[in-house]
C-alpha positions as a printed NumPy array, in Angstrom:
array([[  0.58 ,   7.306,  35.244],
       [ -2.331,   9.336,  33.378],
       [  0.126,  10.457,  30.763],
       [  2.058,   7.173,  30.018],
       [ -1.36 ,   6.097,  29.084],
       [ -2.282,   8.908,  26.672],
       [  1.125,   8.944,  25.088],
       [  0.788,   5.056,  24.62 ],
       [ -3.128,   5.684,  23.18 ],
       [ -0.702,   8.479,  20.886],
       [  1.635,   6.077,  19.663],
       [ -1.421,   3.261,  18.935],
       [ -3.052,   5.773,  16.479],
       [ -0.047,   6.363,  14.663],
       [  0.691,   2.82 ,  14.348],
       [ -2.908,   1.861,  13.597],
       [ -3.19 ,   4.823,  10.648],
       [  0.324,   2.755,   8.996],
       [ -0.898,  -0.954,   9.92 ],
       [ -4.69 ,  -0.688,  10.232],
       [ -6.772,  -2.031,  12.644],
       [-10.51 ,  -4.033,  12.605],
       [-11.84 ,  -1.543,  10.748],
       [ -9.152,  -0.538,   8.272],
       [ -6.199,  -2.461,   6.821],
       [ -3.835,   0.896,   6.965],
       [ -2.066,   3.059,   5.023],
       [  1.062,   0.234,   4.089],
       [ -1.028,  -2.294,   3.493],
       [ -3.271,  -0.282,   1.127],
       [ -0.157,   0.779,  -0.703],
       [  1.881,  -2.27 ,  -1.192],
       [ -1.674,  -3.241,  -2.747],
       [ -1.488,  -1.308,  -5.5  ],
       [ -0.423,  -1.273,  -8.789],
       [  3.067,   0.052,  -9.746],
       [  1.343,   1.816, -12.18 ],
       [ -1.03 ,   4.089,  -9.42 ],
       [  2.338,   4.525,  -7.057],
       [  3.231,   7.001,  -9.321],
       [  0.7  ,   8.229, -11.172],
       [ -0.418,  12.088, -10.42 ],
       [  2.621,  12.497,  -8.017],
       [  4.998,  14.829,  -7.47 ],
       [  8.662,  14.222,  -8.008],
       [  8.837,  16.658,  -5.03 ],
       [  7.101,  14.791,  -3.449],
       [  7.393,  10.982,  -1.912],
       [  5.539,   8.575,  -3.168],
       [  4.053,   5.995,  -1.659],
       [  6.973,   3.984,  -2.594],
       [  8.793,   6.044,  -0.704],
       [  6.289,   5.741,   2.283],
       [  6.53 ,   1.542,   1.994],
       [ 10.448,   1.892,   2.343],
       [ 10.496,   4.515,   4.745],
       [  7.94 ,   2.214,   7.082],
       [ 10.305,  -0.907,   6.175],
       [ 13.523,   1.152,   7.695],
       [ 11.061,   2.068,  11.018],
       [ 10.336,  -1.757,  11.311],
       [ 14.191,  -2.646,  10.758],
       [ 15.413,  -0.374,  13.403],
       [ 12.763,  -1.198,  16.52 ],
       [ 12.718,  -5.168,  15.375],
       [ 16.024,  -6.412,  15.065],
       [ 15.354,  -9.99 ,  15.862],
       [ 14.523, -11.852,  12.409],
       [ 12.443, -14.485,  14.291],
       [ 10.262, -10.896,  16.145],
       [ 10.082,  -9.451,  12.439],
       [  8.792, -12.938,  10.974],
       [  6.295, -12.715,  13.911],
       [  4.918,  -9.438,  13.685],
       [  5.051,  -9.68 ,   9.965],
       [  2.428, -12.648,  10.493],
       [  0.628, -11.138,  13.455],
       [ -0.235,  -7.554,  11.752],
       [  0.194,  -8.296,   8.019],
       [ -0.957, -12.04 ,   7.59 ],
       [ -3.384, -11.602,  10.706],
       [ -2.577, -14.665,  12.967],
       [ -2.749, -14.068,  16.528],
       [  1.033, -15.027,  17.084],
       [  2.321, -12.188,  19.409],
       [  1.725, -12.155,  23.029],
       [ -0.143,  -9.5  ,  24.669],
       [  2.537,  -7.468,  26.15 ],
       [  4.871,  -7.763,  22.9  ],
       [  2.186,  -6.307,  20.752],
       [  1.76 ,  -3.306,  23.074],
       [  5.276,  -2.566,  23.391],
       [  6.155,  -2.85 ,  19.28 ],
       [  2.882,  -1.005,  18.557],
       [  3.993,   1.896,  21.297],
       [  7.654,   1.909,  20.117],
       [  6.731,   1.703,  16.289],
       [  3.995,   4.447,  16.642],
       [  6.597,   6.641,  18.386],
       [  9.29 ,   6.06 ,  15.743],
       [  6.842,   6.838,  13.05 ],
       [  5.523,   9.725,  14.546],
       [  9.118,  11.049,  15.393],
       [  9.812,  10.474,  11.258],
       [  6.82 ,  12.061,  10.092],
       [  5.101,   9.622,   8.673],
       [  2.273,   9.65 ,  10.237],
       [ -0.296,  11.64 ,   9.669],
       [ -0.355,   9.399,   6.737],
       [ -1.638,  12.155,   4.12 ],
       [  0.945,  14.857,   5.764],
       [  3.669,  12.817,   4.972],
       [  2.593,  13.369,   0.675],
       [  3.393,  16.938,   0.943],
       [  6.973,  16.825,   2.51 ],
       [  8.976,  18.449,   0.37 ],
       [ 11.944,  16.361,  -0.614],
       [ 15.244,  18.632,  -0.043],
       [ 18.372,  18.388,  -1.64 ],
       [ 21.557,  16.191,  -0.092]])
């Protein structure tokens, strides 16, 4: 049971470095913040962008919620910040989510920048 725990702890810092936590808004958050102007500023075409980071997140949230009405409620639990989700929902996106994300490489968050994009 010791290591269901630690891989779940695994998963909720790789969720919590994408959609923050008391202490930190997160990574997509921050980014959808910013200007278009400083998404691309100083980056690589090589490289994603954070852009590229935003939609890649989006696809990782369209493929574990496929219920609109979950989406519209963990859109308002983790983005808007009302306590809409039930205790047992929000640990099973966040572990399921922080898996997918870590199983895409996008977390860690500042790896992810120096992926090398490959041809098709």
């Amino acid at each position: 049971m010791g290591k269901i725990k630690d891989k779940e702890d695994y998963n909720k810092m790789a969720f919590e470095e994408v959609f923050g936590n008391d202490d930190d808004i997160g990574a997509y958050l921050r980014f959808q913040s910013d200007d278009l102007h400083a998404v691309f500023v100083g980056e690589s075409p090589a490289n994603p962008c954070r852009a590229d980071f935003i939609c890649d997140v989006d696809n990782v949230l369209s493929l574990i919620i496929r219920q609109k009405e979950l989406l519209t409620k963990f859109i308002e639990h983790y983005i808007i910040g009302n306590d809409v989700l039930q205790k047992e929902v929000q640990r099973e996106l966040v572990n399921r989510i922080g898996q997918e994300l870590r199983g895409r490489s996008l977390v860690p968050v500042a790896t992810y920048f120096k992926i090398l994009r490959k041809k098709k």
